[in-house]
GUBALUM-933294 format. One record per atom (N, C-alpha, C): x, y, z; residue in one letter. Coordinates in steps of 0.05 Angstrom, whole numbers, padded with zeros to 5 digits, always signed. Layout:
N
XYZA...
This chain:
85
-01132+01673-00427X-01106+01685-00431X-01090+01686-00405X-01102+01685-00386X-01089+01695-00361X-01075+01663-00349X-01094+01640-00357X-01086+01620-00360X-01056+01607-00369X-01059+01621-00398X-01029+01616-00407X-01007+01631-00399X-01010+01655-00395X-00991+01671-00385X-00978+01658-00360X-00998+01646-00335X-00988+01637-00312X-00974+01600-00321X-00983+01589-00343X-00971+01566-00344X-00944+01568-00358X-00933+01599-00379X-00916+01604-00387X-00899+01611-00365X-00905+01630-00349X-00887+01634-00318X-00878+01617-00307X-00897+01589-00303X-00887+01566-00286X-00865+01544-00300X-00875+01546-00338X-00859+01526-00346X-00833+01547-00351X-00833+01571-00355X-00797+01581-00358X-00784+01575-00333X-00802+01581-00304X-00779+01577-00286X-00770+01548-00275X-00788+01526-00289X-00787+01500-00277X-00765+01491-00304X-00762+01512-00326X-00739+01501-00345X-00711+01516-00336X-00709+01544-00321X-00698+01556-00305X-00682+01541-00290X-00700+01525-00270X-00684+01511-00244X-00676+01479-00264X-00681+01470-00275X-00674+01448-00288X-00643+01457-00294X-00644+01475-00308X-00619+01486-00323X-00598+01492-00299X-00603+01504-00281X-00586+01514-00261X-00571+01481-00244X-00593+01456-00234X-00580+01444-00232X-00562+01421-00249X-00578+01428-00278X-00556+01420-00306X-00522+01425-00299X-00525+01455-00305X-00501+01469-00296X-00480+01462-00268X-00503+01455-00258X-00485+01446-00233X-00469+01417-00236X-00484+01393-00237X-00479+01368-00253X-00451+01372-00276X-00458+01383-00286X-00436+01384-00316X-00409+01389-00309X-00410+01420-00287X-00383+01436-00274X-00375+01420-00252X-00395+01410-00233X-00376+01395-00218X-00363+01368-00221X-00369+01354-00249X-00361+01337-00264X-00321+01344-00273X-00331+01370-00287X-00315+01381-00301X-00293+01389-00281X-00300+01401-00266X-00285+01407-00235X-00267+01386-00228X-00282+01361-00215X-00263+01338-00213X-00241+01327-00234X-00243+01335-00254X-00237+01315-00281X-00212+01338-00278X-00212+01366-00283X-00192+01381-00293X-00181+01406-00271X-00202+01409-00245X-00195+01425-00233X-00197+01457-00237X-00204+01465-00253X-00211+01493-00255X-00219+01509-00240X-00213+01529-00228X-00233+01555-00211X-00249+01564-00222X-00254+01561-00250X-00283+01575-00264X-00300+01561-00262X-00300+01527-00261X-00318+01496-00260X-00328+01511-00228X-00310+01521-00211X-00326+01517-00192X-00352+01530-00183X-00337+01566-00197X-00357+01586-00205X-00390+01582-00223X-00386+01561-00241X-00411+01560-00251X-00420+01530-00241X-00407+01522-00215X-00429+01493-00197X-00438+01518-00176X-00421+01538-00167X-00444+01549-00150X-00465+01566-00161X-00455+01578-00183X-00477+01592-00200X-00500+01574-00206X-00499+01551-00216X-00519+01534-00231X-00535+01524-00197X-00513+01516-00175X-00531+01509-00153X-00557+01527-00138X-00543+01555-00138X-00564+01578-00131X-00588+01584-00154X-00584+01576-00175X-00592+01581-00192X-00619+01565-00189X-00607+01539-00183X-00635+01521-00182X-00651+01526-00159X-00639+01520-00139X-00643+01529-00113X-00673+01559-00108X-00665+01580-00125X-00674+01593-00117X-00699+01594-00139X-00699+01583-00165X-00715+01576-00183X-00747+01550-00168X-00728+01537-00155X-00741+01517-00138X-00753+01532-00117X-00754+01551-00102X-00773+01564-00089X-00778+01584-00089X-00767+01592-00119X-00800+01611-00122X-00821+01599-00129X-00825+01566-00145X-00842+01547-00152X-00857+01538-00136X-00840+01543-00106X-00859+01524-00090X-00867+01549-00069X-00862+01573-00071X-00874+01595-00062X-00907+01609-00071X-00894+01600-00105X-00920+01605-00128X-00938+01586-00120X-00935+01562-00116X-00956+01552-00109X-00972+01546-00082X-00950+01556-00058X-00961+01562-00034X-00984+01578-00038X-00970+01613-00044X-00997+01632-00046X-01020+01630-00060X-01013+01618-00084X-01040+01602-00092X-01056+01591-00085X-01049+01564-00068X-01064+01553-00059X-01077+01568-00029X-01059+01577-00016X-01081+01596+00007X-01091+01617-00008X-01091+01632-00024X-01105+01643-00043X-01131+01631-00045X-01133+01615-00060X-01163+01596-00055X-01169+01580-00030X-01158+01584-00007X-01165+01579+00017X-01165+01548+00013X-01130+01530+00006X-01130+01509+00005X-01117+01490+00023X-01108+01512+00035X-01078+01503+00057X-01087+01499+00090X-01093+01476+00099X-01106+01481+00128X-01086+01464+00146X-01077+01476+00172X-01068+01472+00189X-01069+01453+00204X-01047+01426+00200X-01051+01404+00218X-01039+01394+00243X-01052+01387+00258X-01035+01379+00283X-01021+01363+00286X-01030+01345+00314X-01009+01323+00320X-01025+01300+00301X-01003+01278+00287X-01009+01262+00269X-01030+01269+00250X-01028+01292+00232X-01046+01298+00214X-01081+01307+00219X-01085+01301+00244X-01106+01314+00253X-01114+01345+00247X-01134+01345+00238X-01134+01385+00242X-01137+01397+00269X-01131+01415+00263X-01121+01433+00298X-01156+01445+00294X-01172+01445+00326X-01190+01458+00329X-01191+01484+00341X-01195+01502+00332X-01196+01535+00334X-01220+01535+00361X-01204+01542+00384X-01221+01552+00405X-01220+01584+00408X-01254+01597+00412X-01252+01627+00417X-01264+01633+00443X
C-alpha cells in the first residue's frame, strides 16, 4: 500500500508539471496571436507551475535516494573523492 500511495504522489505531480507547462505553451501561443494581459498571467502561472512541480520531483527523488544511501560524491572527472581522517 505504501507503494501505491508514493507512485500516486509521483504520477499526480509529474501530471501537475506537465499541465503547468501545457498552460504555458497554449497562453504564450495565444499571447502572440491576440495580445491579452490575461494570456500572459496564465504563461506565468502555468511556467511556475511546472517549474516548481519539476522540483519537487527531482527533490523526491534526491531524498530518496540518499535515504537508501545512493548518492556518492564525485570528484575531478567522475572519480570518487577519498575521505581522509
Amino acid at each position: 500500500m505504501r507503494n501505491f500511495t508514493a507512485w500516486t504522489i509521483l504520477a499526480f505531480v509529474f501530471l501537475l508539471a506537465g499541465e503547468g507547462f501545457n498552460l504555458f505553451r497554449i497562453h504564450i501561443e495565444l499571447w502572440l496571436a491576440y495580445g491579452h494581459w490575461q494570456d500572459v498571467v496564465w504563461t506565468v502561472f502555468g511556467l511556475i507551475l511546472g517549474f516548481v512541480a519539476t522540483a519537487w520531483l527531482g527533490g523526491f527523488i534526491y531524498y530518496r535516494d540518499k535515504k537508501r544511501n545512493k548518492i556518492q560524491r564525485e570528484g575531478w572527472r567522475g572519480r570518487p573523492v577519498k575521505r581522509s581522517r
